[in-house]
N, C-alpha and C positions, 0 to 999 in steps of 0.2 A: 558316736552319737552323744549330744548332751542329756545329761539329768530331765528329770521329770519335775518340770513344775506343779505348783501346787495346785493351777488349775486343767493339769493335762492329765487328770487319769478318765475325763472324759473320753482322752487321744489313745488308739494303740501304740504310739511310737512319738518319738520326740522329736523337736526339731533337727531338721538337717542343719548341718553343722554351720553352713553358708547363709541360713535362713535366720538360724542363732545371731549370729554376727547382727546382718542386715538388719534384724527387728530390736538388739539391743539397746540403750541408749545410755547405758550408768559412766559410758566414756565421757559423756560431758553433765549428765543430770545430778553426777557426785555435786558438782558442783552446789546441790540442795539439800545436802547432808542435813546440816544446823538445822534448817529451815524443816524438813523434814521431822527428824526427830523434837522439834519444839512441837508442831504441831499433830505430834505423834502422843506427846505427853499428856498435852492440854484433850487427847479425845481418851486417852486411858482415865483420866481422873474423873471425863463426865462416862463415862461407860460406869466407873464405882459408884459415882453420886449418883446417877440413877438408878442403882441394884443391876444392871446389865451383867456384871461381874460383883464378886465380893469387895472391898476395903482391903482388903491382905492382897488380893491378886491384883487389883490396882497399885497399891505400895510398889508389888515388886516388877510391875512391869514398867514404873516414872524408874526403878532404881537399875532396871536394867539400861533404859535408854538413856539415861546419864553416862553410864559405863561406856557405852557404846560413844558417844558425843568426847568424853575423854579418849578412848582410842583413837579415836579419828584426829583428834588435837595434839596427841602424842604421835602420830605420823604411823600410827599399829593396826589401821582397817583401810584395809586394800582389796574391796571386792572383786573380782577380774567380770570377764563376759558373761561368762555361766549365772551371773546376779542379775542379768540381766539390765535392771535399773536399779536404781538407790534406793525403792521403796522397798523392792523385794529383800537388798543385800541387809538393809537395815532389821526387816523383820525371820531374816534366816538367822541372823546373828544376834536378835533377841531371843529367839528360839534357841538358839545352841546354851543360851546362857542361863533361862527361866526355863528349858523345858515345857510343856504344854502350858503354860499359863503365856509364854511367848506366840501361842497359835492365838491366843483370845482376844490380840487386840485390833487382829482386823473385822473385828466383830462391827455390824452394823455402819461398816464404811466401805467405802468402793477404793480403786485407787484411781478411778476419774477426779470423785469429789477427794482425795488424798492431792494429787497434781494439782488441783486447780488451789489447792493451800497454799501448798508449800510455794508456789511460783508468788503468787501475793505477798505471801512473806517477805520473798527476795527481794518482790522490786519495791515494795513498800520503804525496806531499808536502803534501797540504791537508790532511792529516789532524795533520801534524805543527806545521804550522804554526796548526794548532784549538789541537790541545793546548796550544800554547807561551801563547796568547792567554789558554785559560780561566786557566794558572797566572797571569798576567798578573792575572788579575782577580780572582784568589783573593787574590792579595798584596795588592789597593786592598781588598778585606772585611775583611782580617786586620786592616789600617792602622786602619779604619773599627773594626773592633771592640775592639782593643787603645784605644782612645780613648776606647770608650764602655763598658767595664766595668760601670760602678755608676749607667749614666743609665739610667732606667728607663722604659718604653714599655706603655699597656696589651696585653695577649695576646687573642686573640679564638680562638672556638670559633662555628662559624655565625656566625661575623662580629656575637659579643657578646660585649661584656666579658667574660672568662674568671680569670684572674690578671696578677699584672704580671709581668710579666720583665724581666731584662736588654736593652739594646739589642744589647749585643754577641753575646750567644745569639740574638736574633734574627738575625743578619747571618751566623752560623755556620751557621744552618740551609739558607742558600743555600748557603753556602761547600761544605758537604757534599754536594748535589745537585751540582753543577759536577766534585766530586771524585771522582765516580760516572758523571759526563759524561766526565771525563778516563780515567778508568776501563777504560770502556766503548770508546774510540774506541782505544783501546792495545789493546784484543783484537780491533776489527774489523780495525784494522793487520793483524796477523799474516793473517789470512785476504783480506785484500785485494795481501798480500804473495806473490803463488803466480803464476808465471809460463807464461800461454798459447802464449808464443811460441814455435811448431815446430807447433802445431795443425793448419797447414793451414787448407785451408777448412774440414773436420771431420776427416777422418782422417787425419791426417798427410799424410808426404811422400815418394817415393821417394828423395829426397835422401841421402846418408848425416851429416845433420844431428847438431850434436851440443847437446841443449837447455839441457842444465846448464852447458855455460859460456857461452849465452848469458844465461843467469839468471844465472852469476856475475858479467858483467859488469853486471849492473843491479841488482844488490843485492837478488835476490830471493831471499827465502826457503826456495823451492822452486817445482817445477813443477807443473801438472795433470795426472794420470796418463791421463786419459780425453781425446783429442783433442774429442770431440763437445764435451762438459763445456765445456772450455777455451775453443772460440770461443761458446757462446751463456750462458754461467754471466754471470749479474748478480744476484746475490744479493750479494754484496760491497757493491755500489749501493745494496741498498734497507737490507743492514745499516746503510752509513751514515746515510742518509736517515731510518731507523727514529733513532737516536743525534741527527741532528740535531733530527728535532722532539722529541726530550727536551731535550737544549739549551734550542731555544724555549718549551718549556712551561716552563721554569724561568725563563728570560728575563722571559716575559709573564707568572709570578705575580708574579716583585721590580717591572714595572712594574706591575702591579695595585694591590700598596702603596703606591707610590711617587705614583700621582696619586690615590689615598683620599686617603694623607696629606698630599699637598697643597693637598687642599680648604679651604675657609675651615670646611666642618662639623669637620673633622680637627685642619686645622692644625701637625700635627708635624712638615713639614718646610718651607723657603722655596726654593724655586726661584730659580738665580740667571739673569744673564740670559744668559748663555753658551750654556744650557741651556734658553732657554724661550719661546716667540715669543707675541706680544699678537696681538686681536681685531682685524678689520676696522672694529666699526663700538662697540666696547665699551671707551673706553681704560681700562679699570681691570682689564681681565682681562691675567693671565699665564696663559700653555696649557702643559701638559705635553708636548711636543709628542715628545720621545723615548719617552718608555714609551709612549705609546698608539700608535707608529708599531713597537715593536716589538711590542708586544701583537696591531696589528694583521697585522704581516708573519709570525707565530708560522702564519697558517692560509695563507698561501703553501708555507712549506716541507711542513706538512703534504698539501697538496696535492698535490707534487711527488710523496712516497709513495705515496698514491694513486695515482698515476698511473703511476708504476713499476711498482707492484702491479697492477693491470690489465691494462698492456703485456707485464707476464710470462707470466698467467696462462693464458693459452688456447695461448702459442705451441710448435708440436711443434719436436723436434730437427732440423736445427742451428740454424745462423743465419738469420735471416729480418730484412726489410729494416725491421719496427718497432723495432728494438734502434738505428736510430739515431735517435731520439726518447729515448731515457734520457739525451742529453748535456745535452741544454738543462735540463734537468729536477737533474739533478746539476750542472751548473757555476752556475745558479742558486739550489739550497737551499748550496751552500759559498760563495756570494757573502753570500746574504743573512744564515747564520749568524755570516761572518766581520765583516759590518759593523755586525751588532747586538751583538757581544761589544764592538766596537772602541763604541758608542756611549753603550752601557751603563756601562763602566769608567769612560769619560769625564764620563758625568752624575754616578756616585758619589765620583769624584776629587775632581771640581773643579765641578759642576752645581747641588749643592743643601747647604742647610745644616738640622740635624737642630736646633730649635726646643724645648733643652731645657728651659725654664721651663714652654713648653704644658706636653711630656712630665712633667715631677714634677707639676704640678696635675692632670692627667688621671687619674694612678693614687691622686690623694688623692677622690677625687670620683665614686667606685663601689663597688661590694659586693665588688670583685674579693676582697679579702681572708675573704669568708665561708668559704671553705674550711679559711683556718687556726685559726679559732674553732674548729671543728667539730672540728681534729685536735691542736689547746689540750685541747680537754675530753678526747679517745681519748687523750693522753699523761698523762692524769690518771686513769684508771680505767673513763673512764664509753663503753660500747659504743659506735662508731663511726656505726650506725645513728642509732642513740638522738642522738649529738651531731647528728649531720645534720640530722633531724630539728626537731630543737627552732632548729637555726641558722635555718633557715627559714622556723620561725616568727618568730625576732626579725627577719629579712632583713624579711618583710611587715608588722610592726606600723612599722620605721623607717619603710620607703619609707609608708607610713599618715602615720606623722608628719613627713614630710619631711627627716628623718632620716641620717645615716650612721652605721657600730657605732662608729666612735671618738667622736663624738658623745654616745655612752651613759653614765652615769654611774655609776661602780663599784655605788653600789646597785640599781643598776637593774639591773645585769649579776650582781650577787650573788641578785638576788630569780628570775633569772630560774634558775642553777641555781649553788649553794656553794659548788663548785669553781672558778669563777673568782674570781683577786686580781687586784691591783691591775697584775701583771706582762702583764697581757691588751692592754696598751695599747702596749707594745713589743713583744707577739708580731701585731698587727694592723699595724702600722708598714710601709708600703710598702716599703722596704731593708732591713728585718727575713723580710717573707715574701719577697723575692727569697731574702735571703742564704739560709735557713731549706732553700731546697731544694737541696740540697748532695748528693743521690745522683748515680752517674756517669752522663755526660750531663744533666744537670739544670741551669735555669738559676744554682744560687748562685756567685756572684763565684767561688768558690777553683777550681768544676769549669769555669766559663767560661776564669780564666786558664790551666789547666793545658791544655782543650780549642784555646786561641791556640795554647800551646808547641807542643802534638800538631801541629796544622796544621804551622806555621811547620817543625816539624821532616822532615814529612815533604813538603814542596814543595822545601824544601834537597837533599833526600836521591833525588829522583825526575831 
């Protein structure tokens, strides 16, 4: 049978040993060691500043937990199962080390309101180190797009030819999703920035605790006014969670593109081999093998919200013993996000190369330009409709004749209606209808470079 917990001499007997396991969790809530013990420290100095304990027993209980945060960084505290979780392994092994003054500092705290610390802690710092990442990855698009200016890529609509565009407008449209990711994770901050700690188990404490400074010592932004609130509130969690699988949707469209266009149907980019692992039994295949791994991991984190979302839903006030199930579930969607930003970066850094000759013959070799025939003729007089129309019929008589409109022969483009000259042949020009669309936001060259500058200025500036 296991040992006697501290709060089991209410029990005749300990847990079964099966029951031990099943209810433990320090296999993965080690993981809140630091986060622990900081917010371990910051409540031993307000227990002394408020006379709760003496100034001397305070001293030696900051100086045990130091000790403790040093073993653990020298690879020397290895609680096993019987710890239960990290809060308990943390406070047996203050204990061993201070002797009863290590029993005093779970004085006037619960380890409801101790979890719901420590976890804020975590993601508070995950959250800042997401952000640092996506900027991180905004600056390899920017790189990536300042380069590719004037190369130009077909555009698709239902995944058909549509117009051409810029490469580098393309590579802003992620950049902007990421910037909306970064965004967004800088105001779930603030609300993941609200400190539990003085909660109690739910209703506080008769202590004469004082909560604001230990929220000052931890750099929160504030406290929970509602002790209930404070230890069962996970909304924080699932806001991240909701923010991380938009990440990964973003993530898993740029790899969507990224293995089209590496296909031999595509061809717009080449995989290098840094980036791309070959067949078992096919030597002629290279495999995309990052973006379909984040494309694939996109419906793991999504899962984890799910799963959040369920585990919240049904549970009444206060704490209840499914809340710790939300760790694995959060220290897993900030893993997986963190190492698919880091994988991503890397395949566009230094992974693949953008295959500009495909790209210019791609966009000489479709109708994409029918659109600007159509608005040739509407800047000449003739009803927008009316142009549309008739474009569409030359669209079908080419593709009839096997055909493209540059193909066309000014008579043949005069016969079909008066208004077109001979200047028809430079308004159909692939780097002609790039440049051509020049309203803001739009992909022509001048609104793309001015859209780098914007970026570029405001990643400086954050």
């Amino acid at each position: 049978m296991t040992e006697q917990k501290t709060w089991s001499q209410r029990f005749e007997s300990a847990l079964h040993p099966a029951i031990a396991r099943f209810n433990a969790s320090i296999s993965f809530d080690i993981e809140l060691i630091e986060y622990d013990i900081t917010g371990s420290i910051a409540h031993a100095k307000m227990l002394a500043k408020t006379g709760i304990i003496s100034r001397e027993e305070g001293e030696q209980l900051v100086e045990g937990l130091e000790r403790i945060r040093q073993e653990h960084r020298q690879g020397l505290f290895h609680p096993g199962i019987d710890a239960e979780d990290v809060h308990f392994a943390v406070e047996r092994r203050l204990t061993e080390l201070k002797g009863d003054v290590g029993k005093k500092l779970h004085t006037a705290r619960s380890r409801n309101d101790q979890v719901g610390t420590d976890t804020r802690l975590y993601l508070r710092d995950q959250i800042n180190q997401i952000r640092q990442q996506i900027r991180e990855f905004q600056a390899v698009l920017l790189d990536l797009a300042e380069a590719n200016v004037e190369t130009l890529i077909p555009g698709y609509t239902h995944l058909q030819r549509a117009q051409p565009v810029s490469l580098a407008h393309h590579l802003l449209a992620y950049l902007e999703m990421l910037n909306r990711d970064w965004e967004r994770l800088g105001e779930i901050y603030q609300r993941v920035n609200i400190s539990p700690l003085g909660s109690g188990a739910l209703a506080g404490t008769t202590f004469p605790i004082d909560r604001h400074y230990t929220a000052e010592l931890l750099n929160f932004g504030g406290v929970y006014a509602n002790s209930m609130d404070g230890v069962s509130d996970r909304d924080f969690a699932i806001e991240f969670l909701c923010a991380a699988s938009l990440i990964m949707v973003h993530l898993s469209r740029m790899s969507e593109e990224v293995i089209l266009w590496s296909s031999q149907e595509f061809g717009f980019v080449t995989l290098k081999d840094s980036c791309a692992t070959g067949s078992s039994i096919m030597p002629q295949k290279k495999n995309p093998d990052v973006p379909e791994l984040v494309r694939g991991k996109s419906g793991r984190v999504f899962g984890h919200l799910q799963a959040l979302l369920v585990l919240m839903k049904g549970l009444p006030l206060a704490y209840n013993k499914d809340l710790q199930d939300d760790k694995e579930a959060l220290f897993d969607g900030v893993k997986t996000v963190k190492a698919c930003l880091e994988a991503m970066k890397i395949l566009l850094q230094e992974g693949l190369e953008f295959r500009t000759a495909r790209l210019a013959a791609a966009v000489e070799e479709d109708f994409s330009n029918a659109t600007d025939v159509a608005d040739y003729l509407a800047a000449r007089g003739v009803p927008f409709r009316e142009a549309y129309n008739l474009v569409g019929k030359v669209v079908k008589t080419c593709i009839a004749a096997n055909k493209l409109l540059k193909d066309l022969t000014l008579e043949e483009w005069q016969a079909l209606h008066p208004a077109f000259a001979d200047d028809i042949y430079e308004a159909i020009a692939p780097k002609q209808v790039v440049a051509a669309r020049n309203s803001y936001g739009g992909t022509g060259f001048e609104q793309v470079r001015q859209a780098i500058q914007a970026a570029r200025s405001r990643s400086n500036n954050s």
